[in-house]
C-alpha positions, 0 to 999 in steps of 0.5 A, spaced: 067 886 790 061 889 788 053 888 792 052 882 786 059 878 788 063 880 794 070 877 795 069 881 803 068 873 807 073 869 801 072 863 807 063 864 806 061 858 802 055 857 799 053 851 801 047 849 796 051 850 790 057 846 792 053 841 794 049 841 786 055 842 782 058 836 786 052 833 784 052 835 777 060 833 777 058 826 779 053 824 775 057 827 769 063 822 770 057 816 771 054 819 764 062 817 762 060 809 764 052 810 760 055 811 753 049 810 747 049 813 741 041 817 743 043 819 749 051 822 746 046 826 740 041 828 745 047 831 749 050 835 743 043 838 740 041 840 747 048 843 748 047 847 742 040 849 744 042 852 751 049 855 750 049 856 743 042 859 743 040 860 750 047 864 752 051 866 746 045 868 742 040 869 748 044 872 754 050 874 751 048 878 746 041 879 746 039 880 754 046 884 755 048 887 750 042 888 745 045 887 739 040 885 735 032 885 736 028 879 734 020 877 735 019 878 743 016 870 743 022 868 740 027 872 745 023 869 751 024 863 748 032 864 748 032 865 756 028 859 758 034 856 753 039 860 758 036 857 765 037 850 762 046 851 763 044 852 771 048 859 771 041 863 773 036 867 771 036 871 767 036 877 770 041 875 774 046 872 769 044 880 765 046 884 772 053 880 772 055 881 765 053 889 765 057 889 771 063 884 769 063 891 763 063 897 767 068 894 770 072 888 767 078 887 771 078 893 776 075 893 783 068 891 782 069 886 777 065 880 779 070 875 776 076 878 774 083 873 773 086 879 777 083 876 784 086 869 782 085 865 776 081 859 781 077 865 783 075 868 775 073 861 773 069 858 779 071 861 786 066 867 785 060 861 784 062 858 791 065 863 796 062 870 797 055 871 796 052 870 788 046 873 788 042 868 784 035 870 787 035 877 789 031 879 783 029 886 786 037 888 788 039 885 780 034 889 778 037 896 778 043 892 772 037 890 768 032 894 768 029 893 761 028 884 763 025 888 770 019 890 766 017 883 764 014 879 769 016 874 765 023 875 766 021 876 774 018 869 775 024 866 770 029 869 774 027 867 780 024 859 779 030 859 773 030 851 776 023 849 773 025 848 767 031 843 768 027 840 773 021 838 767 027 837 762 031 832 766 024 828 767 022 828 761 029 825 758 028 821 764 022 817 762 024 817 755 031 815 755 032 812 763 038 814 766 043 814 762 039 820 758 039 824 763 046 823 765 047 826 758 043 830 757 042 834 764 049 832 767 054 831 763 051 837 759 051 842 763 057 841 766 061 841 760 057 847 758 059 851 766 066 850 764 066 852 757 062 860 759 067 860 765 073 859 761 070 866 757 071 869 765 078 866 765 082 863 760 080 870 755 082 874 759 089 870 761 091 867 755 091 869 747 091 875 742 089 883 743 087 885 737 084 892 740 088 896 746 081 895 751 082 897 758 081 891 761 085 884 759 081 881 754 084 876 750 081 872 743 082 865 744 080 860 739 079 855 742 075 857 748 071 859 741 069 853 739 067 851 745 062 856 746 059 859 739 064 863 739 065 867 745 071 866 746 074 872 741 073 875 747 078 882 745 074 883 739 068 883 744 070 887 749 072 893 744 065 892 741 060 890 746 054 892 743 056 888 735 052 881 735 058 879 731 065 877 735 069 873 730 071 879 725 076 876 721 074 870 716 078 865 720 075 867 727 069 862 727 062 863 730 058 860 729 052 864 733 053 869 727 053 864 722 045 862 727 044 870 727 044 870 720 040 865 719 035 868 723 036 874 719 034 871 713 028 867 716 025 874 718 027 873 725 032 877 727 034 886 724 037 892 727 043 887 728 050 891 731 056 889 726 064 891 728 068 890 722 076 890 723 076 897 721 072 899 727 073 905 732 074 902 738 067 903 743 072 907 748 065 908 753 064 901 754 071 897 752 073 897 760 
């Protein structure tokens, strides 16, 4: 489909990564017979800390789309977020996503329901050729994170940092921390960003009249901070605020303005109800 995800070999398997999250499936319903309290909350904040911060306000709407600017200290810190959800670097995850816009449910989209809701949810992981460390090649989607050599180095070690945090849980907590706080974790997390390629756009309201399938599905929102006003999104991909009626929760907005009260967050991208769709960028 594209040089980035191709569905030319549907047979090709990428082996190593269906061999991790087979691993990672197991060791979620394992953590299920393990059940404490400090290992549940640490699950939870560690849920938050990296798809609410690291993909939502990191990733998303801040590696991508540049929807706002914070200190650079702090956006580095967001990325190291991301890697901990096992979906890549950052370059990588930025390339995919750029892509996913230009040419979101047409030829060339990386995960389009339109090949197949299997293929739009995990198939595109598994088969074809997920470019996860060809860091030179994704590059040219990501220009801007290309530049540092701190996205570089991240992007292609982005298993470092789950490594360190799963012993670190691991000699603080024993197994079952770790089969919360990584396994279980990561998992849930990896379904809930794949329901944003899949169910929003299969399933939910359209607001706006984009050119691809884009759908709000509230719950798909509340499982991800928000992502899942997916219509909104596609019609504004630069606004740093999805959830624009009162009753469209997000709380990666609510956490943005946080931000921007604390003084760690401006030049922040907003649409309202009212706004033009963006006819450049809503594919």
């Amino acid at each position: 489909m594209t040089d980035i995800v191709t569905m030319s070999n549907p047979r090709k398997m990428n082996w190593i990564t269906i061999i991790v999250l087979v691993l990672f499936h197991i060791g979620a319903v394992a953590a299920l017979f393990m059940f404490n309290w400090q290992a549940f909350l640490t699950a939870v904040l560690l849920y938050w800390i990296a798809t609410g911060w690291g993909i939502s306000l990191g990733y998303h709407r801040l590696h991508t789309h540049r929807g706002y600017e914070t200190p650079l200290a702090l956006e580095y810190f967001f990325a190291i977020c991301g890697v901990l959800t096992l979906e890549g670097g950052p370059i990588f995850w930025v390339a995919t996503h750029r892509i996913h816009h230009q040419k979101s449910d047409k030829p060339g989209d990386p995960h389009s329901p339109r090949d197949g809701a299997w293929w739009s949810h995990i198939g595109w992981i598994i088969f074809g050729e997920a470019k996860h460390n060809d860091t030179k090649m994704m590059s040219k989607y990501a220009p801007d994170l290309a530049k540092h050599r701190f996205y570089v180095w991240l992007n292609n070690w982005h298993w470092v940092p789950m490594v360190l945090l799963g012993l670190a849980l691991l000699a603080i907590g024993g197994l079952p921390m770790m089969l919360w706080g990584i396994c279980l974790r990561v998992v849930v997390g990896l379904h809930a960003t794949w329901a944003v390629n899949s169910a929003t756009h299969m399933w939910g309201a359209r607001r706006f009249a984009t050119r691809d399938d884009s759908r709000n599905n509230w719950w798909v929102a509340l499982m991800t901070f928000g992502e899942g006003w997916h219509n909104n999104h596609h019609a504004h991909p630069t606004s740093a605020r999805h959830g624009l009626a009162w009753y469209e929760l997000d709380i990666s907005w609510i956490s943005l303005n946080i931000m921007r009260f604390l003084g760690l967050a401006k030049s922040i991208q907003v649409a309202t109800l009212h706004s033009d769709i963006d006819v450049s960028e809503a594919a």
